[in-house]
CHARMM internal coordinates of N, CA and C (Angstrom, degrees):
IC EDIT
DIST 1 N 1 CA 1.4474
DIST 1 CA 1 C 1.5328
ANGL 1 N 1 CA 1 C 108.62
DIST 1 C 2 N 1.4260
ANGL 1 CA 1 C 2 N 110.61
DIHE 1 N 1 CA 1 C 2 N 146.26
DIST 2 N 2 CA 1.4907
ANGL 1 C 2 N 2 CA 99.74
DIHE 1 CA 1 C 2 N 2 CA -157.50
DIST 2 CA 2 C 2.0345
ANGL 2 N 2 CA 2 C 84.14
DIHE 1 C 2 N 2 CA 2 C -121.21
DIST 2 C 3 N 1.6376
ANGL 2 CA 2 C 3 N 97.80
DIHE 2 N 2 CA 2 C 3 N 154.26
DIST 3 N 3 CA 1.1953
ANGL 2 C 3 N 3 CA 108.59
DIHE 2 CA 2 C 3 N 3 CA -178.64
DIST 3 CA 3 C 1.4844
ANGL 3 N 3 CA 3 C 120.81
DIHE 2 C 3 N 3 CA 3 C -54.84
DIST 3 C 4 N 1.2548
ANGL 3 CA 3 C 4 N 132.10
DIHE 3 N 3 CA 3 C 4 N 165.43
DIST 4 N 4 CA 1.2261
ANGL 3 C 4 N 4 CA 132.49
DIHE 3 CA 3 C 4 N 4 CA 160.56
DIST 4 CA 4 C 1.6617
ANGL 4 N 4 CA 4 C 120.08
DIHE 3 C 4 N 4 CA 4 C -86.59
DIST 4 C 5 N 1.2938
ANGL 4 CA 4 C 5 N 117.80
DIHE 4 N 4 CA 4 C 5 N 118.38
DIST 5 N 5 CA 1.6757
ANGL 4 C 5 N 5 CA 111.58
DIHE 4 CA 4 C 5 N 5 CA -175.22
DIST 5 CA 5 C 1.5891
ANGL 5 N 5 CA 5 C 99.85
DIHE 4 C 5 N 5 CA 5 C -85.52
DIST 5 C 6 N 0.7503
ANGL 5 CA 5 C 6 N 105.39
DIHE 5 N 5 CA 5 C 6 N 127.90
DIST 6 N 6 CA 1.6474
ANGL 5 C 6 N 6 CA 126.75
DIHE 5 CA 5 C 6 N 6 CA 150.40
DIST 6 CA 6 C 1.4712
ANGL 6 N 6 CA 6 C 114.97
DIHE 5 C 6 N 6 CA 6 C -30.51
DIST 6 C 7 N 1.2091
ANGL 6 CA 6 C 7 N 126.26
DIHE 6 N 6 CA 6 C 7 N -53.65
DIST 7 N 7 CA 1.4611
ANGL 6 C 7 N 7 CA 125.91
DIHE 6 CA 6 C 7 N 7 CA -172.12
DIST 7 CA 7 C 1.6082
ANGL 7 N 7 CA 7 C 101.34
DIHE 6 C 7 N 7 CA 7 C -85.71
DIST 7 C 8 N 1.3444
ANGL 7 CA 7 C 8 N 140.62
DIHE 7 N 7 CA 7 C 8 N -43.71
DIST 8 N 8 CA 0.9578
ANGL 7 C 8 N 8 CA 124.46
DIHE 7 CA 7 C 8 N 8 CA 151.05
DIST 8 CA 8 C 1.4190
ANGL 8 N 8 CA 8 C 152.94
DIHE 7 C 8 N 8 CA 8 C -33.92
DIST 8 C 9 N 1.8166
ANGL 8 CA 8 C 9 N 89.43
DIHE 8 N 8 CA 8 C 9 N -29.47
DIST 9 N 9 CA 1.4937
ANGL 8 C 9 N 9 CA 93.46
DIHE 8 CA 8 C 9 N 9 CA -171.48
DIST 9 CA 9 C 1.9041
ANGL 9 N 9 CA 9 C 96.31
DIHE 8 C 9 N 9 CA 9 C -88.57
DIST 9 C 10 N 1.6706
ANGL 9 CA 9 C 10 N 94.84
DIHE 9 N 9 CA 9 C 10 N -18.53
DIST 10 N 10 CA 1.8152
ANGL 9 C 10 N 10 CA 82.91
DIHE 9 CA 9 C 10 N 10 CA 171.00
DIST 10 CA 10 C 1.2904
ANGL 10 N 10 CA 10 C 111.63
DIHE 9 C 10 N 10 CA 10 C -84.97
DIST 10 C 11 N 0.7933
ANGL 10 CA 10 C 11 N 151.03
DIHE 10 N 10 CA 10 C 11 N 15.19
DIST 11 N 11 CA 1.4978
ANGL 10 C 11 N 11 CA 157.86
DIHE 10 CA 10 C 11 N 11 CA -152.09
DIST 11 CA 11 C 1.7597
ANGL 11 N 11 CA 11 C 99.55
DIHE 10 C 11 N 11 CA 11 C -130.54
DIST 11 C 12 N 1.0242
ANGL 11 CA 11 C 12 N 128.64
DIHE 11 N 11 CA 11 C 12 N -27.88
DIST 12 N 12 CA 1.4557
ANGL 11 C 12 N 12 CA 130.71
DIHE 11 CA 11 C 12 N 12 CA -165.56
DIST 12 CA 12 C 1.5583
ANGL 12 N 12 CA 12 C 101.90
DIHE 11 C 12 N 12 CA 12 C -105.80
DIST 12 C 13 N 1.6858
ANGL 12 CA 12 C 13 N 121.80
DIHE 12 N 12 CA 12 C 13 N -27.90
DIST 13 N 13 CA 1.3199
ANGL 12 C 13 N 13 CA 140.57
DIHE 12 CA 12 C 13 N 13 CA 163.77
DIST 13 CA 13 C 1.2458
ANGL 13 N 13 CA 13 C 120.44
DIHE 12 C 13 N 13 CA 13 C -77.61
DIST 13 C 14 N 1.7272
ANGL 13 CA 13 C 14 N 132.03
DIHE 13 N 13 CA 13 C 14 N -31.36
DIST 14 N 14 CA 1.3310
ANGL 13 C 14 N 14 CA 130.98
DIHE 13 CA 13 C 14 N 14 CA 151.06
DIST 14 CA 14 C 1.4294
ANGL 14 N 14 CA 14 C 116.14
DIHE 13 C 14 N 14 CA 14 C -98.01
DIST 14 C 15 N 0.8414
ANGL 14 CA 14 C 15 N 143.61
DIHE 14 N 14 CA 14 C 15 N 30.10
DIST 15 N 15 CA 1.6795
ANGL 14 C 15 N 15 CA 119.40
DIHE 14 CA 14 C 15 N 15 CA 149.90
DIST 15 CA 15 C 1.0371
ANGL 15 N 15 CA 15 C 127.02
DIHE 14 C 15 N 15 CA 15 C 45.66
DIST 15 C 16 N 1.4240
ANGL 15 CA 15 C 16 N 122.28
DIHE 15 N 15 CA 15 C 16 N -70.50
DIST 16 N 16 CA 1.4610
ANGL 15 C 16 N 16 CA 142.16
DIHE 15 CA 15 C 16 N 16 CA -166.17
DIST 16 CA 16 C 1.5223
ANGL 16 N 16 CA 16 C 107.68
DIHE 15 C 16 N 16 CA 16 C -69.91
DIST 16 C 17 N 1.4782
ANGL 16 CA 16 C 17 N 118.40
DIHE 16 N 16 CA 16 C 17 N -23.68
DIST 17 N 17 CA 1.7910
ANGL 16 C 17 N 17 CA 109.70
DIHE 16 CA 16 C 17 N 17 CA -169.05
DIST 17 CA 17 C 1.5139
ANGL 17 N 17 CA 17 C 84.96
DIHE 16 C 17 N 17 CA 17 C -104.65
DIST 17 C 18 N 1.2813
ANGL 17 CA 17 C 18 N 151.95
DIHE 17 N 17 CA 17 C 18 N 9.09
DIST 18 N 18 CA 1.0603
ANGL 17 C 18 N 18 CA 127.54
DIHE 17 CA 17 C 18 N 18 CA 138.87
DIST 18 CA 18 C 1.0776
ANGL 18 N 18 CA 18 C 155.43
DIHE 17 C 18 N 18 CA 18 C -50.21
DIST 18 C 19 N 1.9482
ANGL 18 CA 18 C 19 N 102.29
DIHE 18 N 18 CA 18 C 19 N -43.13
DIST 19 N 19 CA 0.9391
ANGL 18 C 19 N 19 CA 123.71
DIHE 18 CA 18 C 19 N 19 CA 159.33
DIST 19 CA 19 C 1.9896
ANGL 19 N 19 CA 19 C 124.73
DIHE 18 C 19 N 19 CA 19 C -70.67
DIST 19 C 20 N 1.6911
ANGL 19 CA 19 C 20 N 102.79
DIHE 19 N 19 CA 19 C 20 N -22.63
DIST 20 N 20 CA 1.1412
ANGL 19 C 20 N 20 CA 116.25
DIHE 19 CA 19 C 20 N 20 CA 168.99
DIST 20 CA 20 C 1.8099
ANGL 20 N 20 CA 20 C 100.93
DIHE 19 C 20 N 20 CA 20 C -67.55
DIST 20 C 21 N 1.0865
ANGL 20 CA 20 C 21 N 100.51
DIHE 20 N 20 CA 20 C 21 N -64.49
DIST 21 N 21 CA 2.0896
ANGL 20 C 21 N 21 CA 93.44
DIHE 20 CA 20 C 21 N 21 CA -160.96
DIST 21 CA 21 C 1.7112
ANGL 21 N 21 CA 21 C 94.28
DIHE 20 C 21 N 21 CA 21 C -68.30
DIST 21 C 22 N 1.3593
ANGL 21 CA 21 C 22 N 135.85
DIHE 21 N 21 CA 21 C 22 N -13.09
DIST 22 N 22 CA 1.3811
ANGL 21 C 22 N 22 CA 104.54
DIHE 21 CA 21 C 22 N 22 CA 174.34
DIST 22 CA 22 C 1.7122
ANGL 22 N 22 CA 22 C 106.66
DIHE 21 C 22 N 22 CA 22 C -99.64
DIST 22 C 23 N 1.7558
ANGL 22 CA 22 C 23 N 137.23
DIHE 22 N 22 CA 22 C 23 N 20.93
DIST 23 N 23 CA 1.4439
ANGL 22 C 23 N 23 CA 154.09
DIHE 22 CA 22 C 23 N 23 CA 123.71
DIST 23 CA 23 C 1.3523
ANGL 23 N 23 CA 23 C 94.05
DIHE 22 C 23 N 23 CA 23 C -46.51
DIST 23 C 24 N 1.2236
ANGL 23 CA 23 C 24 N 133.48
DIHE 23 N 23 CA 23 C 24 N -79.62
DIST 24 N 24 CA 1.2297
ANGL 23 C 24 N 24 CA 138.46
DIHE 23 CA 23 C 24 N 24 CA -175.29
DIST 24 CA 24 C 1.6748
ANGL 24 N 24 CA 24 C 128.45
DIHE 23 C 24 N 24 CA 24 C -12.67
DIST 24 C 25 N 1.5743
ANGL 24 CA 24 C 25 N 75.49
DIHE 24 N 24 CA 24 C 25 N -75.47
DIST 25 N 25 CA 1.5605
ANGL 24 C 25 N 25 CA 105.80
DIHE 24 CA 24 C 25 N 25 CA 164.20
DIST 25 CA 25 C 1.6818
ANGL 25 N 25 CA 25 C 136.46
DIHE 24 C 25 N 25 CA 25 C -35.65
DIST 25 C 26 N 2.1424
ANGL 25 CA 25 C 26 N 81.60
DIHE 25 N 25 CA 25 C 26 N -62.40
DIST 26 N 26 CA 2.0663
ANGL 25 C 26 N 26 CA 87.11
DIHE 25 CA 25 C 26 N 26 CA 161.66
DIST 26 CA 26 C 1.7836
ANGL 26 N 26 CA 26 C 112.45
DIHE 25 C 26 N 26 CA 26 C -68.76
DIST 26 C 27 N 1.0531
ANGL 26 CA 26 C 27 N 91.39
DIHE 26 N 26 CA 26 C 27 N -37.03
DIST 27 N 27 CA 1.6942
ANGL 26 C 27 N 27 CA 87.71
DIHE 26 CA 26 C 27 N 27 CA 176.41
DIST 27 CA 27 C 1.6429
ANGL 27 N 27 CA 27 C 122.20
DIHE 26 C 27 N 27 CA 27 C -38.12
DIST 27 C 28 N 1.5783
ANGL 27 CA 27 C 28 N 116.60
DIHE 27 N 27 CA 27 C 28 N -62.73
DIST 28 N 28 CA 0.8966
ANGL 27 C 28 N 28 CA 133.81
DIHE 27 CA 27 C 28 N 28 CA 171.56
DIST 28 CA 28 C 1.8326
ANGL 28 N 28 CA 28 C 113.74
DIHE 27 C 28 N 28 CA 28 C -42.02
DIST 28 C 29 N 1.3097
ANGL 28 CA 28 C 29 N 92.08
DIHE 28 N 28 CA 28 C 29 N -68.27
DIST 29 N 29 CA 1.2070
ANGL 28 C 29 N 29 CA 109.31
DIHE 28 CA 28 C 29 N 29 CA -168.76
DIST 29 CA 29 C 1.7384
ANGL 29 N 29 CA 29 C 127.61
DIHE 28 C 29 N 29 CA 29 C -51.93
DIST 29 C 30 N 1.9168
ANGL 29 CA 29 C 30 N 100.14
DIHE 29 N 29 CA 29 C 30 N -14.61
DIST 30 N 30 CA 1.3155
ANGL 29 C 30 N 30 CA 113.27
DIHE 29 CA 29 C 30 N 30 CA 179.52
DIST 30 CA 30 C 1.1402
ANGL 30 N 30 CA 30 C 106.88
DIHE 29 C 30 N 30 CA 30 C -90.51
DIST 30 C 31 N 2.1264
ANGL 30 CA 30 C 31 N 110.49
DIHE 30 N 30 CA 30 C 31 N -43.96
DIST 31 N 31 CA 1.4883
ANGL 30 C 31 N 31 CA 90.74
DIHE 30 CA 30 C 31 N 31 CA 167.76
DIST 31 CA 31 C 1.2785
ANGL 31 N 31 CA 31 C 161.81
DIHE 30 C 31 N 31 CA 31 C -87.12
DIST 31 C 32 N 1.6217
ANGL 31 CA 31 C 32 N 78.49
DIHE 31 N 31 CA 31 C 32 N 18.76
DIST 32 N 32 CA 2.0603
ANGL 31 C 32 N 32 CA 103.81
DIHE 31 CA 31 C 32 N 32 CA 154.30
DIST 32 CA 32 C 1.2548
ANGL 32 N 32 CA 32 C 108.57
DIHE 31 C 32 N 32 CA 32 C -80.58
DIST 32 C 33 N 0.8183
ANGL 32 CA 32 C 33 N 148.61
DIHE 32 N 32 CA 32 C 33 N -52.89
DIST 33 N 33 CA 1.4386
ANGL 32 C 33 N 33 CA 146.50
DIHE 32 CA 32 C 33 N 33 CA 156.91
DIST 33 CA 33 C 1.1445
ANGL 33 N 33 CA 33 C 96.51
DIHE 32 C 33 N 33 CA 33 C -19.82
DIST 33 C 34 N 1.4018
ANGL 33 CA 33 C 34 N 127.99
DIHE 33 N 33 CA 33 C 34 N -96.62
DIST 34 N 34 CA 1.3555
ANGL 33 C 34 N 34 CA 133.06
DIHE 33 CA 33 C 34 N 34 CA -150.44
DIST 34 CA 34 C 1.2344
ANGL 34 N 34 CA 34 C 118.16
DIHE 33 C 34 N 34 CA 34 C -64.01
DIST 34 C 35 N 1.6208
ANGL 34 CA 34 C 35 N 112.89
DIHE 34 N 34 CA 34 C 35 N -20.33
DIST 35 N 35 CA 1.6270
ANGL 34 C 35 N 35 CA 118.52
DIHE 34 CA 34 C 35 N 35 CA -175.38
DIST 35 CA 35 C 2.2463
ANGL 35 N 35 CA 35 C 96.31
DIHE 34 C 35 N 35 CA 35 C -80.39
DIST 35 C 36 N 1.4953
ANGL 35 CA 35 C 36 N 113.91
DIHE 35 N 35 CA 35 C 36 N -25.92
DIST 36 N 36 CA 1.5650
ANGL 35 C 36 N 36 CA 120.76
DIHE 35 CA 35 C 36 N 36 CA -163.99
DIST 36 CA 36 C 1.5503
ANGL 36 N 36 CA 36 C 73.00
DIHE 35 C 36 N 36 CA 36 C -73.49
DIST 36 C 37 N 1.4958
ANGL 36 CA 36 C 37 N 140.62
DIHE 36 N 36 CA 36 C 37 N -63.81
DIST 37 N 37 CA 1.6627
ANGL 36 C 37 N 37 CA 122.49
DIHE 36 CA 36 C 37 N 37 CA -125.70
DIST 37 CA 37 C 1.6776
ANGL 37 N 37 CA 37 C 91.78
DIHE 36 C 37 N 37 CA 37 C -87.77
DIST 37 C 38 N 1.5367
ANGL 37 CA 37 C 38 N 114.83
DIHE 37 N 37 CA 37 C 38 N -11.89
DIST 38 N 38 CA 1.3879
ANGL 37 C 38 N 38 CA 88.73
DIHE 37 CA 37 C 38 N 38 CA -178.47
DIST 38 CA 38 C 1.4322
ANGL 38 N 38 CA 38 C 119.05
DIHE 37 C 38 N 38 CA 38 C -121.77
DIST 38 C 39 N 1.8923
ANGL 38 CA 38 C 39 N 100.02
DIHE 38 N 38 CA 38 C 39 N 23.02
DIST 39 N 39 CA 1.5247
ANGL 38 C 39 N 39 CA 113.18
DIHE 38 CA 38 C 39 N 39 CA 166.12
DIST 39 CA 39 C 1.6361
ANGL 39 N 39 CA 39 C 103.91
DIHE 38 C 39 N 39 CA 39 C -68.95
DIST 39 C 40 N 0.9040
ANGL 39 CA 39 C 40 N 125.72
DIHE 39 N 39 CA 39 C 40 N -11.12
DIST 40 N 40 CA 1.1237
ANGL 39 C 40 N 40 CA 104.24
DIHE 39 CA 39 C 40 N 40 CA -166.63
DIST 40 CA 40 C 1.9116
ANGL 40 N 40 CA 40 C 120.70
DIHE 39 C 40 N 40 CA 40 C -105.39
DIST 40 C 41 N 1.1251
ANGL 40 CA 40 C 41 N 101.40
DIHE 40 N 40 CA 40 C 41 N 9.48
DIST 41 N 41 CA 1.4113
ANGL 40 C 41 N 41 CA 108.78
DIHE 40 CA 40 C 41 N 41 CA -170.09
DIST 41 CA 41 C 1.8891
ANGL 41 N 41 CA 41 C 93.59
DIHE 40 C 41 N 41 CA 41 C -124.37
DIST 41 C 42 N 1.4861
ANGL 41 CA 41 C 42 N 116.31
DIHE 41 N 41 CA 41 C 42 N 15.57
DIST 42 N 42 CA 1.3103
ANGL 41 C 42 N 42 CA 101.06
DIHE 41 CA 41 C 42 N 42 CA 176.32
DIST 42 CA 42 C 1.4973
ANGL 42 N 42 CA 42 C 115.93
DIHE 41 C 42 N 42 CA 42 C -113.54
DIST 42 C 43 N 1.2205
ANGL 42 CA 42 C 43 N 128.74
DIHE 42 N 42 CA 42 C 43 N 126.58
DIST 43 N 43 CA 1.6150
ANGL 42 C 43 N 43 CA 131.40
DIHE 42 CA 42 C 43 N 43 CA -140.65
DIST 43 CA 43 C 1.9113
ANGL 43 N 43 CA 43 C 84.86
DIHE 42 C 43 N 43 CA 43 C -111.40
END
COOR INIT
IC SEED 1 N 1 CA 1 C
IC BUILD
């Protein structure tokens, strides 16, 4: 039997910041994208 995590069990009780931290997530994740395509043209 495996333990109960703590962050899960809030995570399964709010709903809503799931969908918030994985917004988060694409957020982040584009402005690596966008920060890589225009590292390269800055002198």
């Amino acid at each position: 039997m495996s333990e109960r995590n703590p962050c899960t069990d809030y995570l399964a009780n709010n709903p809503r910041l799931i969908g918030a931290l994985f917004t988060i997530c694409l957020l982040i994740s584009q402005a690596g994208t966008a920060a890589a395509a225009n590292g390269g043209t800055i002198s």
